[in-house]
N, C-alpha and C positions, 0 to 999 in steps of 0.2 A: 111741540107737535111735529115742525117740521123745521130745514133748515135751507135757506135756498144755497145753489151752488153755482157753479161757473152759466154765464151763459150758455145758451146750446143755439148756433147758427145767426142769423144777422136780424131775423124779424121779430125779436124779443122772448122767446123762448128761455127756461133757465133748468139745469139740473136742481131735481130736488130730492131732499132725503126728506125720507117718511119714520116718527118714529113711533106712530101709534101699530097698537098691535095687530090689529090686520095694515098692511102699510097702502092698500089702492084706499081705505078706508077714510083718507086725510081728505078725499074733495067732497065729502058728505060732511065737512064741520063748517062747511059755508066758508064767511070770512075770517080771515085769520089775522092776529093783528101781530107787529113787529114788538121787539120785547121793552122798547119805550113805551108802546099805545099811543106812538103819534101817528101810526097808519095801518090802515087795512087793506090786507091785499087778497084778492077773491080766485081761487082756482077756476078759470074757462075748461080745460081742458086738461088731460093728464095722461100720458104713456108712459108702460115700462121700457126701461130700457137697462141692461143688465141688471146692477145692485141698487137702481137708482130708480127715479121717473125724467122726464121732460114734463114741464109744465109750462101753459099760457095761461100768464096773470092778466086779471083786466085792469088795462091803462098801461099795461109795460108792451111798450108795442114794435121798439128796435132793441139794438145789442146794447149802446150805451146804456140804457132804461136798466134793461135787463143784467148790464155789465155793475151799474150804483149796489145793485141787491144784493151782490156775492156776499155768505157770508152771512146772510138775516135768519135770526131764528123766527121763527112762527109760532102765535101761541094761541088758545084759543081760553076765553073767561072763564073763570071755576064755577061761575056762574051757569052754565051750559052745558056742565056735566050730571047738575042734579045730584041727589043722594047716592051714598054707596049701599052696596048690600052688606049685609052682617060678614066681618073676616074679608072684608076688599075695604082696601083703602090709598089713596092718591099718594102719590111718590111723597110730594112735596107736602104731604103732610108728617108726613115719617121724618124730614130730614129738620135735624135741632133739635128733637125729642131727647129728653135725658134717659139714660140708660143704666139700669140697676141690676144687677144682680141678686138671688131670692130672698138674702139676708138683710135687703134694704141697703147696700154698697153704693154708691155711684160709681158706675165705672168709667163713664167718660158718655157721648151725644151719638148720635147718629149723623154721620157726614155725607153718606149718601146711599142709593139702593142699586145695586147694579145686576143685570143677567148675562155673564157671559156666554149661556148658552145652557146651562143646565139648573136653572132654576132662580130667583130673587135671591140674594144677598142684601145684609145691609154691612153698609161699611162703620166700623164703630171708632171716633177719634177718643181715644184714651185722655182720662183726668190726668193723667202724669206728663204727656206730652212725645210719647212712646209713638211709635206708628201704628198708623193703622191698621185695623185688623178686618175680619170678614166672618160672618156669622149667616148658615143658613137663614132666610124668611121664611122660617117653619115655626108651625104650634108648636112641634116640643122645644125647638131653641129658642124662641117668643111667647111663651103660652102667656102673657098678657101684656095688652096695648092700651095706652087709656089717653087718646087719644086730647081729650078735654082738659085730663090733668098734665099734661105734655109729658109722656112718660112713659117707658116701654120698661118690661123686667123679662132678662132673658137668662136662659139658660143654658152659658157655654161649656162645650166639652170640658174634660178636668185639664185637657193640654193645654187649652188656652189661661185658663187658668192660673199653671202652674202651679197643679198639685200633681203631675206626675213626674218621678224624676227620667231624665234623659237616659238613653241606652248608650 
């Protein structure tokens, strides 16, 4: 959800990056735990500040305090997210799914889902050990996800492929 950063100033303050999709959105998840779950830490307060926020945690209350945390990711229970709606589904559910193409192929998992700015991607690690690739997160290049049976069936362009020859 989020990740803390450098401290900011002497009285426990810390930069933090937000990655939920509205990003002021992170101090409405209440407590957020570190990615052990041996602590939770509760946003007091929160401002922007360029690409980032400033945040006060409660109990971080100097720079040392706040200097231990660089670095902590924040997470919050999947448990507190409740159900999805039909065609939404959580990152980490996506990622280790096997991945087929329509004729029943394995073509290799799902390694990760990434937006660099113009839409979901999932990133596909190949059964051969080839590098990875990138697949829009669309119905026509996913038109099914069966999430239960760990399993996506997608449909890549013919380049990826390679069934088209090179120019």
């Amino acid at each position: 959800m989020a990740q803390i950063g450098a401290a900011h100033g002497i009285r426990g303050e810390v930069r933090l990056r937000s990655f939920t999709g509205e990003p002021e959105a992170i101090k409405r998840y209440g407590a957020l735990e570190t990615e052990d779950g041996k602590r939770s830490l509760e946003i007091v307060s929160l401002r922007p500040q360029k690409d980032m926020f400033v945040a006060r945690l409660k109990g971080v209350d100097d720079r040392n305090a706040a200097e231990a945390l660089r670095n902590t990711r924040l997470y919050v229970s999947r448990e507190r997210f409740g159900k999805t709606e039909e065609d939404e589904f959580f990152h980490a559910d996506l990622i280790g799914l096997d991945v087929f193409d329509r004729g029943g192929t394995k073509l290799g998992s799902i390694a990760a889902v990434e937006n660099f700015g113009a839409g979901d991607l999932i990133e596909i690690a190949p059964v051969s050990g080839d590098p990875t690739y990138y697949l829009p997160f669309t119905k026509r290049a996913v038109p099914e996800i069966d999430i239960a049976g760990k399993r996506v069936v997608v449909d890549p362009p013919s380049e990826i492929e390679g069934d088209e020859e090179e120019a």
